[in-house]
C-alpha positions as CSV (number, residue, x, y, z in Angstrom):
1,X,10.8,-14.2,-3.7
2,X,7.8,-16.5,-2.4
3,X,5.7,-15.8,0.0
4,X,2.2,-17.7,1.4
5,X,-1.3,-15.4,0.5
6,X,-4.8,-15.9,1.2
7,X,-7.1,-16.0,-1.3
8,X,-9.4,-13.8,0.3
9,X,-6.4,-11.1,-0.9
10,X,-7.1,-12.3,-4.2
11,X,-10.4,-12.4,-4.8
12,X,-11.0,-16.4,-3.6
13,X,-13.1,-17.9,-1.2
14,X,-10.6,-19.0,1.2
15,X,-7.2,-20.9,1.9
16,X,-3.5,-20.0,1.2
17,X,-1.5,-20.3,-2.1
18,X,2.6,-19.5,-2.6
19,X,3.0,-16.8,-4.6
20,X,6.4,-15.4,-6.2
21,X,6.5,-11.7,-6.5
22,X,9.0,-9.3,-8.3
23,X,8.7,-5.2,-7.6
24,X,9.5,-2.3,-10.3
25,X,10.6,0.9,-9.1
26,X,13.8,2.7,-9.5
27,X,15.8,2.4,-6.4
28,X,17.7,6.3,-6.3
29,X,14.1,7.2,-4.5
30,X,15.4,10.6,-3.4
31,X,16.9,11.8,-6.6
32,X,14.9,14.1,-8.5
33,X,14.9,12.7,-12.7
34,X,15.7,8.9,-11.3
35,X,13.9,8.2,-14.6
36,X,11.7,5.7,-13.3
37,X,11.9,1.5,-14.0
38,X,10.8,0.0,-16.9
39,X,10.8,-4.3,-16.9
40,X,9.5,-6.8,-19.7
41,X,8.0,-9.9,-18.2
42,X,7.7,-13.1,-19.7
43,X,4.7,-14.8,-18.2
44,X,6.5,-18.3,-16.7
45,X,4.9,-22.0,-17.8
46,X,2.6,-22.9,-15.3
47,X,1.4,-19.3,-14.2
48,X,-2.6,-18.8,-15.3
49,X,-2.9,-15.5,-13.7
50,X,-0.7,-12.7,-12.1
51,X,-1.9,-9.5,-9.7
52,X,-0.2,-6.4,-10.1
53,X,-0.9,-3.4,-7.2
54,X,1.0,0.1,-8.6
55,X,1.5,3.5,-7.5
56,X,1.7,6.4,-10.1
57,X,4.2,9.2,-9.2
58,X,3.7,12.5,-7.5
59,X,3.2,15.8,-9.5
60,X,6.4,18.5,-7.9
61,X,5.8,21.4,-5.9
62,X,5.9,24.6,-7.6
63,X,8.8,27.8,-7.2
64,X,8.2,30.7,-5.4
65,X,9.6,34.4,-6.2
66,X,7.7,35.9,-3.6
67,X,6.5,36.7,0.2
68,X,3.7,34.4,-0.1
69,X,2.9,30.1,-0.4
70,X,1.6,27.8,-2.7
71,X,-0.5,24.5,-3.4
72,X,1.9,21.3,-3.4
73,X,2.3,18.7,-6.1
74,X,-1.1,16.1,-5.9
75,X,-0.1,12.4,-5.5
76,X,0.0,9.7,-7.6
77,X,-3.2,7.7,-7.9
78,X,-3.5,3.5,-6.7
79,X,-4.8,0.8,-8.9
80,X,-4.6,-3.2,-8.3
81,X,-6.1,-5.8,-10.8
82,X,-5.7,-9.4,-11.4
83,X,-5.3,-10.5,-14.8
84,X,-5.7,-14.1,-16.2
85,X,-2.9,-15.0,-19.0
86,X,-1.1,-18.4,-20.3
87,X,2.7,-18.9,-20.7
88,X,5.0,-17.2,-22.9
89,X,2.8,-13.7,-23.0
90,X,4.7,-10.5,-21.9
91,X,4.0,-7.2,-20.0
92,X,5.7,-4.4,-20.3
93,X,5.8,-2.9,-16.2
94,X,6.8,0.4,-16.3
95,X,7.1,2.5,-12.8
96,X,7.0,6.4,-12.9
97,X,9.9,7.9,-12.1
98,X,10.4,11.5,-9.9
99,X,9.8,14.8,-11.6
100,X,12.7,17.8,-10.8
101,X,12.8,20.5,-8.4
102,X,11.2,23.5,-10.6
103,X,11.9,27.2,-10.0
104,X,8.7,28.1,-11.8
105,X,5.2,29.3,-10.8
106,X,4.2,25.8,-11.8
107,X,5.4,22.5,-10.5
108,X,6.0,19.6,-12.9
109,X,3.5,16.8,-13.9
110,X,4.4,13.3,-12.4
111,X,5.0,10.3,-14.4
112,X,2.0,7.5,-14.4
113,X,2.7,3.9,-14.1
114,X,1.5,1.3,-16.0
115,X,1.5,-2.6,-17.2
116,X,1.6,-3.2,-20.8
117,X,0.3,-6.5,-22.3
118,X,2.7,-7.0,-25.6
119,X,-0.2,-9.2,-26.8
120,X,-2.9,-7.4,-26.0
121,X,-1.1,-4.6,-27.4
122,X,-3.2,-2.5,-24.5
123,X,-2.3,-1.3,-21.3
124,X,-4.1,-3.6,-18.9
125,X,-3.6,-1.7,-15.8
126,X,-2.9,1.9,-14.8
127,X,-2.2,4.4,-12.3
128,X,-2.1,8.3,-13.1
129,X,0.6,11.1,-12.0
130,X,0.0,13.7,-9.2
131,X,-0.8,17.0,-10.9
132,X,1.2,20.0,-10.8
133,X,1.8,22.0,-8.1
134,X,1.1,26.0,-8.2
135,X,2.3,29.1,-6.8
136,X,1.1,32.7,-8.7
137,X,2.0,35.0,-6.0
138,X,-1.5,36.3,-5.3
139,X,-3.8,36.3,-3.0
140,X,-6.3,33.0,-2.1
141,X,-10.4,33.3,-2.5
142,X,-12.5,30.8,-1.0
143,X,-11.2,27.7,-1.2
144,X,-9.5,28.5,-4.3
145,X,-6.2,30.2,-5.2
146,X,-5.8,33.0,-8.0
147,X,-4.5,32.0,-11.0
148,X,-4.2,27.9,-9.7
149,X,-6.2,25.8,-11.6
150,X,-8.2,23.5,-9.2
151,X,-7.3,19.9,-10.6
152,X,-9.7,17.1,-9.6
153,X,-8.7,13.5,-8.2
154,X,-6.1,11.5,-10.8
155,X,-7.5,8.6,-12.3
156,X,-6.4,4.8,-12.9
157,X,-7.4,2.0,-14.6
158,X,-8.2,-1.8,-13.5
159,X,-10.2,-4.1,-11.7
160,X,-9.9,-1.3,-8.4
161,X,-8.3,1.8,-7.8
162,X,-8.0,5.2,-5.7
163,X,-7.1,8.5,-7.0
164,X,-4.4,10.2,-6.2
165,X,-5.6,13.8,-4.5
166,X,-4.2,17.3,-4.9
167,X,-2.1,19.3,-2.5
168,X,-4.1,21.9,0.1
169,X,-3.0,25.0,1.7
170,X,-4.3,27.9,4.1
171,X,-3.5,31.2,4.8
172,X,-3.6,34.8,3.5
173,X,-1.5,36.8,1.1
174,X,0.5,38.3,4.3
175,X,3.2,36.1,5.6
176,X,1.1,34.8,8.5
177,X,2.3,32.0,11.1
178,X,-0.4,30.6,9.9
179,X,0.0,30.4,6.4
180,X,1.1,26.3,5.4
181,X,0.8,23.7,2.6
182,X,0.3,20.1,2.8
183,X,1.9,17.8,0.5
184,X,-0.8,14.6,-0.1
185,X,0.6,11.5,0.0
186,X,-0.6,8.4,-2.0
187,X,-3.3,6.0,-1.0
188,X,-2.5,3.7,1.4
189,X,1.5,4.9,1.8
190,X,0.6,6.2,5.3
191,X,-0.6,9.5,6.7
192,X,-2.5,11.3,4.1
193,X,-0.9,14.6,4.2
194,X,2.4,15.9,5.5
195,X,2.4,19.5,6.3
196,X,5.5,21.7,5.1
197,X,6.9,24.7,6.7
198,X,4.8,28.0,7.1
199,X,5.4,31.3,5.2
200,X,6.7,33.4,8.2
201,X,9.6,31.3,9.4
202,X,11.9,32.1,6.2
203,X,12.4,31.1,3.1
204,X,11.8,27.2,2.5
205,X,13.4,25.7,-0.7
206,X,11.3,22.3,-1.2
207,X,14.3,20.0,-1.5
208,X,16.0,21.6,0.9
209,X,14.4,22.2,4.2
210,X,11.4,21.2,3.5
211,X,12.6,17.4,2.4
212,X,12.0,14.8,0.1
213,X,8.1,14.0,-1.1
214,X,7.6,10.8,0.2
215,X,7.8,7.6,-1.7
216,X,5.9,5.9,-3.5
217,X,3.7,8.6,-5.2
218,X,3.7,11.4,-2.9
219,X,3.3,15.2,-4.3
220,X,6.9,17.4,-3.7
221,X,5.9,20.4,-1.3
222,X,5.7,24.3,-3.4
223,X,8.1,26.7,-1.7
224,X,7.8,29.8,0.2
225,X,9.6,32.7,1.9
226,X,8.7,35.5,3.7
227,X,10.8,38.0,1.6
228,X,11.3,38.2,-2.6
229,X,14.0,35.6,-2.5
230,X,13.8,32.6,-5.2
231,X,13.8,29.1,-5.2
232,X,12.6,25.5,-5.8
233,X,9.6,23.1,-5.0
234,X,10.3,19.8,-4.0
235,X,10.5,16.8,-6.5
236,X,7.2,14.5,-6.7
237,X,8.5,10.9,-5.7
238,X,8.5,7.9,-8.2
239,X,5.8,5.3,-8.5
240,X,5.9,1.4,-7.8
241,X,4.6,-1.8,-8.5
242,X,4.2,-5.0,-7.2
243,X,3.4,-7.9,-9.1
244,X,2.7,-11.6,-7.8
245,X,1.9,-14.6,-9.4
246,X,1.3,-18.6,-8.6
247,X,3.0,-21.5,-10.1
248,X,0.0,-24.1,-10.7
249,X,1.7,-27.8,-9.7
């Protein structure tokens, strides 16, 4: 695929250059376990530099056994770098794949993604997993929630980068119409939260009713129910990445 960029996107002062591009991610994006994409990448003759852009996968939503809510899965964190190299060197591009829908009071860590560099033997760029979502059947304090650990921001690794943030929820121990989690979604994927279903209106099994986390690198929503009935948290998508190099004539 080839494609005209300015070079203002890369860092230059100014003008357009063709660029080929290749994208690692695997394609079942609403499967929970897709595995994720792994690609080895020979660096082709004439190429003196290649920019990768990446997405790390979300963290999934958490089970719920109880009338009550929970914190979602966080989101994956963003990175981007550009990376000078000569023909013949390889990197290993590796995309996170989607966690599974878990019936437990803790959601499952995402999968990062990250780029390789066989000579270097170091990874050279790198995006974290969304953290796990929570749900301990208790009551919330503050801006915190009983027995939920409150993660901080992911982290990445490269010449720029976002972290991914963690879910967010409000409400009280009683199965208010008020009571709702938002799912985060990753940096610049769209809006930055997507709200799930409230605790009042029944009993809302994440892959279900709630849907699929969206992809790339959004957290998988944490059930709830308004009675003692048990069930799953959505999946945390699968990461991406997008790499693009020139040919120098």
């Amino acid at each position: 695929m080839s494609a005209l960029k300015t070079m203002l996107q890369y860092g230059g002062g100014g003008g357009t250059v063709a660029v080929d591009s290749m994208v690692v991610y695997h394609t079942s994006v609403d499967n929970m376990e897709n595995g994720g994409c792994c690609c080895l990448w020979t660096v082709p003759t004439g190429v003196t530099w290649f920019a990768v852009e990446m997405w790390g996968g979300g963290g999934g939503g958490a089970g719920n056994c109880c009338c009550f809510f929970g914190i979602p899965g966080g989101a994956g964190s963003y990175a981007r770098k550009i990376i000078n190299t000569v023909a013949g060197q390889q990197y290993r591009f590796c995309a996170g794949g989607s966690t599974t829908c878990a019936n437990t009071n803790t959601g499952c860590p995402g999968y990062p993604s990250y780029a390789y560099g066989v000579t270097e033997a170091a990874n050279v760029i790198c995006a974290s997993a969304g953290k796990v979502g929570c749900n301990y059947c208790w009551g919330p304090i503050g801006n915190s929630y009983m027995g939920c650990s409150a993660y901080e921001c992911g982290s990445w690794c490269g010449g720029f980068g976002i972290c991914g943030m963690s879910g967010a929820f409000k409400g009280t121990a009683f199965c208010s119409g008020t009571a709702w989690n938002w799912a985060p979604q990753a940096p610049f994927t769209g809006d930055f939260f997507r709200p799930a279903r409230d605790a009042c209106s029944g009993y809302c099994c994440g892959c279900g009713q709630q849907g699929y986390a969206y992809w790339p690198g959004s957290g998988g929503g944490t059930a709830s129910s308004h009675n003692s009935y048990c069930g799953c948290g959505a999946a945390g998508a699968g990461g991406l990445i997008i790499v693009e190099w020139h040919v120098a004539s």
